[in-house]
N, C-alpha and C positions, 0 to 999 in steps of 0.2 A: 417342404420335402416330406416331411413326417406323415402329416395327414393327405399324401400322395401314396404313400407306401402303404398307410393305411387301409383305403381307400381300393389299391390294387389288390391287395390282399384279401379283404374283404369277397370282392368282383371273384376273387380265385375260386375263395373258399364254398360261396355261394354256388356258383359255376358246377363245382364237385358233388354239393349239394344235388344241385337240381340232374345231376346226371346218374348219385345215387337215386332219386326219386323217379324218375321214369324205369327206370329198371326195376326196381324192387312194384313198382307200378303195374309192370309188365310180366314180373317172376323172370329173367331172365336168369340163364344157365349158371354167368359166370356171379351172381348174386349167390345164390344154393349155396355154390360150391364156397365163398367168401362166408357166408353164416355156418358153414360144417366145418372150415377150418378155424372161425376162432371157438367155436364149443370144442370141439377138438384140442386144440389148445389150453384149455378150461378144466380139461379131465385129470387125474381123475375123481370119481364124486366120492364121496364116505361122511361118515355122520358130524364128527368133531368142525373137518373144512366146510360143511354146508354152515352149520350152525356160526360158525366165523364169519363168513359170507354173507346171512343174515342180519349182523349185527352192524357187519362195515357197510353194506346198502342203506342203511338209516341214513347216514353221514352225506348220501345225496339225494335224500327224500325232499319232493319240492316244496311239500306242507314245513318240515323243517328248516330248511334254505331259508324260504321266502319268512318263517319269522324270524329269524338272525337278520334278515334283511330288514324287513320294519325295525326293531332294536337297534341296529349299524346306522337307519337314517334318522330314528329318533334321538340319537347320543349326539350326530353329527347338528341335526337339529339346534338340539340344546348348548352347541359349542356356538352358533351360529349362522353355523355353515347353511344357510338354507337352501343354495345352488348342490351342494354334494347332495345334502337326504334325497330332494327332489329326484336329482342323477340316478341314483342307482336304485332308488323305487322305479321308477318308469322303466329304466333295463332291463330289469329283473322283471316284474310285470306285464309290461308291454309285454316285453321279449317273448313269457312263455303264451302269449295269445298266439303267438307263432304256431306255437309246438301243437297247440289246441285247433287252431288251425288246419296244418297239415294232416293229423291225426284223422280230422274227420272228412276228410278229402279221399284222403287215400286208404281208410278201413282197413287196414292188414290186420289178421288176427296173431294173436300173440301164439309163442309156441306152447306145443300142448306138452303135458309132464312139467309143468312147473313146481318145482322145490320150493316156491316160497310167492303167496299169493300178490295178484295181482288185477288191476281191474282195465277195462277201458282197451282201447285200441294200442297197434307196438309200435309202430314206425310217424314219427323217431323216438329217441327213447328222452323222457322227461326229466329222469332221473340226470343223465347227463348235460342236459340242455342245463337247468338250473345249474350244477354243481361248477361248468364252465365259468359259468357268466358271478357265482357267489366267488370263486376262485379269485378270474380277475379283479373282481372287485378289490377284494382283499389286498390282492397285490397291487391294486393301484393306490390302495390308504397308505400301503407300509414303506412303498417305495422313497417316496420324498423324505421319509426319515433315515434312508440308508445310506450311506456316504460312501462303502467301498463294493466294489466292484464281486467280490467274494460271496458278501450278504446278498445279492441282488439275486445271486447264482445259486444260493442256497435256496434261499423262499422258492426260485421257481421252480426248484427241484421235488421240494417239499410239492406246492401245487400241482405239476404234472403228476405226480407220483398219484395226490390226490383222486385225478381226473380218471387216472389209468384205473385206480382200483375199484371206483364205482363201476366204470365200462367193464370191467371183467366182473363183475357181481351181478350184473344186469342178465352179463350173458351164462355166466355158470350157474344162475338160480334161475334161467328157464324162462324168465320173465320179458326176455329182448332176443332179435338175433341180434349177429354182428353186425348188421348191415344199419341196425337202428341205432347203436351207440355211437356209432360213426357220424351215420347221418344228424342225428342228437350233437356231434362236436362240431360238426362242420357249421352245420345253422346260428346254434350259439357263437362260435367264433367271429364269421359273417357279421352277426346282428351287433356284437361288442368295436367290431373295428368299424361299421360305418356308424355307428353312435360315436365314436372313439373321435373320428373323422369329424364331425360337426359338433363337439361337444362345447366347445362357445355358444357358438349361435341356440344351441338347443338350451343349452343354462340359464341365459338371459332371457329366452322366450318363456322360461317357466319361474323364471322367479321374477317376471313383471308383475302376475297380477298379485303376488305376495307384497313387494314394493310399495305398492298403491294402497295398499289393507293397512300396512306399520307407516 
């Protein structure tokens, strides 16, 4: 049942996906008008909030992420876990060939007047794609050690909150529309629930040839 819900979910989120992607493909109308209202939302700008803004965008840098990620699989590693390090190196990595991907398919250029530099192509935004996918992570290590109902609600609150704050730093420092942070959650979401889905079979397929080696 799980990895059914999984699975549909997944099918949803992609689906959204690919429907922000043709549009933003195409510039369509109701796109414009969805990136002018969450910069709109974002406003207004002045020097103290940019400079905040700055600092909490680190926090979903995917150079950053992705070494917390090697360190999360090397501890796991050294715990024994060699099915988990494996797991979530390939999530996270695979994952973002995704985002690399898309990026050079679809060439949108980022917006101009950016408050805080940035390189390479905007749609979708990387910054969010990784921060999702390090997010869950997290919350699937901390999970099984939390026994009430409370704690489960808290952390995820914590994470979304997380998710949220990159996605509006993307887009107040100029560096994303909204249509790319979106697109950035949706993807990652998608790519964690059909990994999520086949995460047996995928575990055992990669810690056989480790197996064979010890």
């Amino acid at each position: 049942m799980k990895k059914k819900l999984q699975l549909t979910t997944g099918i949803i989120c992609w689906l959204l996906f690919g429907i922000i992607l043709i549009n933003v493909s195409h510039n369509s109308t109701w796109i414009t008008r969805l990136d002018q209202l969450g910069y709109q939302l974002t406003q207004p700008t002045f020097p103290l909030k940019t400079q905040i803004m700055i600092i909490l965008t680190h926090f979903g840098d995917p150079i950053i992420i992705q070494t917390f990620t090697i360190l999360i699989a090397l501890y796991l590693w050294w715990q024994n876990k060699f099915n988990l390090s494996l797991w979530y190196v390939l999530i996270q990595f695979v994952g973002y060939s995704l985002v690399i991907l898309v990026k050079y398919n679809v060439l949108r250029i980022r917006p101009t007047n950016k408050l805080f530099p940035a390189n390479g192509y905007s749609f979708p935004s990387g910054h969010t794609f990784a921060t999702v996918i390090f997010v869950f992570t997290i919350l699937s290590l901390i999970f099984p050690y939390l026994h009430h109902q409370s704690g489960k609600i808290v952390w995820k609150a914590i994470g979304a909150l997380w998710i949220i704050t990159i996605m509006v730093t993307r887009v107040y420092l100029r560096d994303h529309f909204t249509s790319d942070v979106i697109g950035g959650f949706l993807l990652a979401s998608g790519w964690w629930l059909f990994m999520a889905a086949f995460r047996h079979q995928l575990s055992q397929w990669l810690i056989k040839p480790i197996t064979k080696i010890f």
